[in-house]
N, C-alpha and C positions, 0 to 999 in steps of 0.2 A: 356378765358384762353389760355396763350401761351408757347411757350416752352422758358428757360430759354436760354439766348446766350451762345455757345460753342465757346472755340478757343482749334482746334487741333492741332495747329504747336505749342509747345511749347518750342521749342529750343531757341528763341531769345525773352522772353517775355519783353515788358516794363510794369510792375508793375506799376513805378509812372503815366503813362497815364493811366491804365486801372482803380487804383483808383481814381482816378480826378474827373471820371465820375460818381464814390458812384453808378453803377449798377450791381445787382447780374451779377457771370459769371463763368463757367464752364471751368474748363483747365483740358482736356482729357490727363490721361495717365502723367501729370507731375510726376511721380514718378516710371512708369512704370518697373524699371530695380531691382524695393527691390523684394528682397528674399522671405518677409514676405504676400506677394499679392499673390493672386488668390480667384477663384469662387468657384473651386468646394468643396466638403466636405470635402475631405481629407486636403486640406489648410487650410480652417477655424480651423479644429482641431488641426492642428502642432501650428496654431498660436495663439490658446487657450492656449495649454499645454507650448510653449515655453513662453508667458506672465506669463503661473501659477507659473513656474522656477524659474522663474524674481523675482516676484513679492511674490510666497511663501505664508507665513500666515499672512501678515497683514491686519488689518480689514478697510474692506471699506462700505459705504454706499449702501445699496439693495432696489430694491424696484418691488414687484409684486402687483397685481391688480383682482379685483374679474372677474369674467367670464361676466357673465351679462354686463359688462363696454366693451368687445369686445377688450379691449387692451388701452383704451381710459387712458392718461394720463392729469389728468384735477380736475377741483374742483369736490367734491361729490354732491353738487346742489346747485348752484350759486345763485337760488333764494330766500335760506333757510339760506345758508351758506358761505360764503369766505372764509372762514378759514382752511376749512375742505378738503383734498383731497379723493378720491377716490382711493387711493393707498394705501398699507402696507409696510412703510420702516424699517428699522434696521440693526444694524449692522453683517456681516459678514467677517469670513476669504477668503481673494479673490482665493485661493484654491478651499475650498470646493464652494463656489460660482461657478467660472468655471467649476469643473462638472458637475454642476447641471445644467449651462445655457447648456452645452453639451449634458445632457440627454434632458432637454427640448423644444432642438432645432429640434432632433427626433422627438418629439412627434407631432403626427397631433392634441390632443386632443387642447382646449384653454385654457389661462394662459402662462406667461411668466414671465420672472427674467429680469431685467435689471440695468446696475450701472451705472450712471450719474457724469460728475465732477471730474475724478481723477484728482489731481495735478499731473502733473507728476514732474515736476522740484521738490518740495517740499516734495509730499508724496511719489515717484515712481521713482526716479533719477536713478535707473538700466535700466529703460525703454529712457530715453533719447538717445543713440544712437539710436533707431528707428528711432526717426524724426530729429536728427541732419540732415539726405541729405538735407531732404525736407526746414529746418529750415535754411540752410546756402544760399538754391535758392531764399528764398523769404525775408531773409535780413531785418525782419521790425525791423525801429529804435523806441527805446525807452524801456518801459513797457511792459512785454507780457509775456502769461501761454498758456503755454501746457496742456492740457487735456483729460483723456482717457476716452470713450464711449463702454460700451459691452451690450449686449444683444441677447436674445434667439429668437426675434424674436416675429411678433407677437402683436407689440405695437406701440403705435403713441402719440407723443407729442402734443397737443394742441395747438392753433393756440399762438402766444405770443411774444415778441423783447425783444431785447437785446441791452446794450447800449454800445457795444463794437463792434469795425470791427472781421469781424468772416474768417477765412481760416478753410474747415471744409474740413477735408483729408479722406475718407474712405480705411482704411485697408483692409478690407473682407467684402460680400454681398453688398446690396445695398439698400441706403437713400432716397426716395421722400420728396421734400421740395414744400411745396406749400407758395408763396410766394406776399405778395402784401406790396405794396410801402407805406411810411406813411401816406402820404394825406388821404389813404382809410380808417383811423382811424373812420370816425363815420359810414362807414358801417357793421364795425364789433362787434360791440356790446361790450364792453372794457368791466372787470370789476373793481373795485374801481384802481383810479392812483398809489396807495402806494405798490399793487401787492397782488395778494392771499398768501395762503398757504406757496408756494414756492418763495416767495418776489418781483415777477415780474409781470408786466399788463399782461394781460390774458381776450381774447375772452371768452365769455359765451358761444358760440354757440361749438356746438358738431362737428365737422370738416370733419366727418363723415358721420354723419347723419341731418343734417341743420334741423332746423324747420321753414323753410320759410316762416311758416305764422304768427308764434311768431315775428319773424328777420326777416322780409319784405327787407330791404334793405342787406342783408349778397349775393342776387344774385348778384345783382352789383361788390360786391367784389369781389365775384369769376370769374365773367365776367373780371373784372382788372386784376387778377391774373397769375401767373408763376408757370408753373411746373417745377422742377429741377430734372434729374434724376442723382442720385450720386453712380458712380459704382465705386470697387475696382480699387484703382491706378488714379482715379479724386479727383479732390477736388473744391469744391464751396468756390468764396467769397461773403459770405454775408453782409453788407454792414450796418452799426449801426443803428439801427431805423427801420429796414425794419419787419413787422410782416411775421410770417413762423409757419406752422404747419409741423410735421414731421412722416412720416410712413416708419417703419423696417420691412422688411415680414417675413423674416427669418435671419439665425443668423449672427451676422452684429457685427464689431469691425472697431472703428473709434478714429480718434486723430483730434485736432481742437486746432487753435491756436488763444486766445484773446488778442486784442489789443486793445487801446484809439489813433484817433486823431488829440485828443484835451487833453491837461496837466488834473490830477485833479483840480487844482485852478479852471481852466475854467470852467470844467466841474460843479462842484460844486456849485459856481457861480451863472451858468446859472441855475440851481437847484432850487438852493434858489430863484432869482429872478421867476421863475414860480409859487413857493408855497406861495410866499408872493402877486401876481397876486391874487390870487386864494383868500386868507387870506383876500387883501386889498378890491381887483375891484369887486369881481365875486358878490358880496353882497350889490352894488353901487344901486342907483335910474339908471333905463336905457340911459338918457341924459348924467349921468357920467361914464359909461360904455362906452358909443357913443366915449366920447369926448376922453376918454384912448385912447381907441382901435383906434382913426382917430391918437393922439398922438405916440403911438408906429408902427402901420405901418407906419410913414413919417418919424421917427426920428432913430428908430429902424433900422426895415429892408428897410428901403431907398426907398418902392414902388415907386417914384416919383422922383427919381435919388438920388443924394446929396440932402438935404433937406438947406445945409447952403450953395450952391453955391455963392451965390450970395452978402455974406461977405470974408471979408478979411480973411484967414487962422487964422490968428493971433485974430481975433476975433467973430470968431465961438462959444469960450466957452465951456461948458462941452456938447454937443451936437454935436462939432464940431468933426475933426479927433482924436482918441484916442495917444495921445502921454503920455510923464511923466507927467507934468506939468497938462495936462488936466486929466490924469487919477486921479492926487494928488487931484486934487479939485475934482471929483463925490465922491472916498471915503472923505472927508471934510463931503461936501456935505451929507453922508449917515451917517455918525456920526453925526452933526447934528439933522438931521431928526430924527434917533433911539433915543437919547437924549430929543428930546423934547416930542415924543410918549410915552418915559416911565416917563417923568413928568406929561404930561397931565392924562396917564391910573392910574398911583399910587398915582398921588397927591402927591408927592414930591419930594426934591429939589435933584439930583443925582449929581451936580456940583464935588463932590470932591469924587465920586464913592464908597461911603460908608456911611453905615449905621449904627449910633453909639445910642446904646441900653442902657439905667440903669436901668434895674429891682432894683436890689440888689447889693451889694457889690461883692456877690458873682455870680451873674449869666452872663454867657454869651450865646450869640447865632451865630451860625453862618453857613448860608448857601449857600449851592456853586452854586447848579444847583437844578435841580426838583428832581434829585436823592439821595441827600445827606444832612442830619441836623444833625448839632453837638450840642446839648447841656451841659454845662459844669457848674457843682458848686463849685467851689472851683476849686481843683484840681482832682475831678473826674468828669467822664464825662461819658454822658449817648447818644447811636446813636439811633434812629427810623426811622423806614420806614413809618412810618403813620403820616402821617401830621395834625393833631387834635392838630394846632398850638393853638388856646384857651384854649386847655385844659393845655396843658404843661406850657404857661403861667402861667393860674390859680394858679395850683402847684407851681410853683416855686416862687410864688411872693404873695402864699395868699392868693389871691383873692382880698386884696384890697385898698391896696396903688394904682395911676396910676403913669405910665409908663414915666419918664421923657427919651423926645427922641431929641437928635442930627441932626434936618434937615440943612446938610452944618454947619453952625458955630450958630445956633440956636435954644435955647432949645425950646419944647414942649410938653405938656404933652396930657396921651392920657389915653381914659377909655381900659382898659385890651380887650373887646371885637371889641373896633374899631380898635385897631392897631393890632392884629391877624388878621384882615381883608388887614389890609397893608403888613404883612409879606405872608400871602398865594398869593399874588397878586406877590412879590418877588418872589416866590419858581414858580408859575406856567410859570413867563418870565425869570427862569436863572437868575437871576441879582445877581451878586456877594453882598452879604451882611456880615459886618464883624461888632461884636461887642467886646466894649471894659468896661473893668471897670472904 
């Protein structure tokens, strides 16, 4: 473990160099000259009371923890559960909140209050002049939230990342970040990708308290690891992707500014393309695994230079430099592809993107996505959230006439229980389905 890099001269800083380099870094003292900063107790508490001013009685989200947990902000037992935290949240008036994190900042006994998240721009906009100085020195372009952090102290976040560039500003007290780079991803023991509880990947291990012999490899990690020490009037940049666990000792008030970047399109994008990895490859014979994974690292992320050097620019292909013309043909390309995957998985023809139904004179169907089915007779219309597409059938058509159906420009008929099988196959891939009289 090592200590995180500091830069103390912060008068001439260049930003766009020191993010280039995507590594955590410490700027001492950039904000040095607010009114709002200091250590001792009597600061923390003006700037308790002057936020509660602010801020008044609107309700924000709280959240305290049993004693036994130590402070520990994390799943309730990741072996048993994902879902579950080991916290108590709900909502409060940010008032009576503040005095209480005031009385329990006092207290030596265990337990604390904490509130994660505030908007400020959105939920909290009186509190913006705060960090206008701070906000106008670091100029980042695009999309980005301000956010207010308070607590009594006492508590520590779980090890976990974020998929956003992070500028994390302490007002009052002071933030331990321990912090390890992504590669260290398989020594930290992840839990499911989609995120616990709180919607984010999340270490199993106790941050804490390690159980080295369960998580054999978690010492590695911590051997890779960074300590950050974040005192009032610093601010850490954390750096998208990097995993970080986080301990307040005592009573601590912080603002933190998120950003992307990379646009959402991209972001998203890249998203998708990992969960269809995951969806397509991860489930492969290992020779077809092999052959991706030699595929995507050459073509992909280039390990072996340009992969199409040794063609013309001009005939590279969709492999080739990403321009218009090459981007038009991979989306082609991926239309395509989706087009023929939901012919092959449904058995039918999607050519003219719809699906045309005759129960009845009077019956229609029509569904949008996994979340929503319309059924209509006539001119009333019946909505369910239960997709017990057989049954509704049945009803509506008797049970026993079959089903004349519209594949593209050709009728076919179908027995009431196999094509229920073709419509839930609709509703579970989203496939726009519209029926007509």
């Amino acid at each position: 473990m090592r200590k995180t890099e500091q830069i103390n001269d912060v008068s001439n800083l260049n930003l766009g160099e020191i993010l280039s380099e995507h590594q955590p870094v410490i700027f001492k003292n950039i904000n040095s000259d607010s009114l709002l900063l200091g250590n001792n107790n009597s600061a923390g508490e003006n700037l308790i009371n002057k936020l509660s001013d602010e801020i008044g009685s609107k309700v924000v989200s709280v959240m305290s923890g049993f004693y036994e947990d130590g402070g520990l902000l994390s799943y309730s037992n990741p072996n048993v559960d994902t879902r579950t935290r080991n916290t108590l949240i709900g909502p409060c008036t940010f008032d009576k909140f503040a005095r209480q994190v005031l009385k329990m900042s006092r207290d030596e006994r265990p337990g604390y209050l904490y509130s994660q998240l505030l908007d400020i721009g959105n939920s909290m906009p009186e509190l913006l002049p705060m960090v206008q100085p701070l906000d106008a020195k670091l100029n980042v372009k695009g999309e980005a939230i301000w956010n207010l952090w308070l607590g009594s102290g006492k508590h520590r976040v779980n090890t976990h990342y974020d998929k956003v560039e992070n500028f994390y500003f302490v007002l009052h007290g002071k933030k331990v970040f321990n912090i390890f780079e992504p590669k260290l991803l398989p020594e930290l023991y992840s839990g499911p990708y989609e995120g616990g509880p709180s919607g984010i990947p999340e270490s199993v291990v106790d941050s804490n308290n390690p159980d080295h012999k369960t998580f054999p490899r978690y010492s590695e990690a911590l051997e890779n690891s960074q300590v950050a020490e974040v005192c009032a009037g610093d601010m850490l940049y954390l750096p998208a992707n990097w995993w970080h666990n986080v301990s307040s000792e005592r009573l601590n008030v912080s603002a933190n500014l998120w950003w992307s970047d990379i646009g959402k399109v991209e972001r998203f994008r890249a998203e998708l393309a990992f969960l269809q990895l995951l969806y397509s490859v991860k489930t492969l014979p290992k020779h077809w695994r092999d052959y991706w994974m030699t595929n995507i690292d050459h073509y992909v992320f280039c390990k072996n230079g340009n992969p199409l050097e040794h063609l013309p620019k001009e005939k590279q292909g969709i492999a080739g430099e990403i321009e218009i013309e090459v981007l038009t043909g991979i989306k082609q390309k991926i239309r395509d592809l989706e087009q023929e995957i939901f012919r092959l998985e449904l058995d039918i023809d999607l050519s003219d993107d719809r699906l045309k139904l005759n129960c009845s004179h009077l019956l229609n169907i029509k569904i949008e996505s996994i979340d929503y089915i319309e059924i209509s007779i006539g001119t009333h219309q019946v909505f369910t959230e239960e997709y017990n597409v057989l049954k509704i059938l049945r009803a509506f058509s008797g049970g026993r006439r079959p089903l004349e159906v519209y594949e593209g420009k050709i009728a076919q008929l179908y027995k009431i229980d196999q094509f229920s099988e073709k419509l839930v196959k609709f509703i579970r891939h989203g496939v726009l389905v519209m029926s007509h009289e």
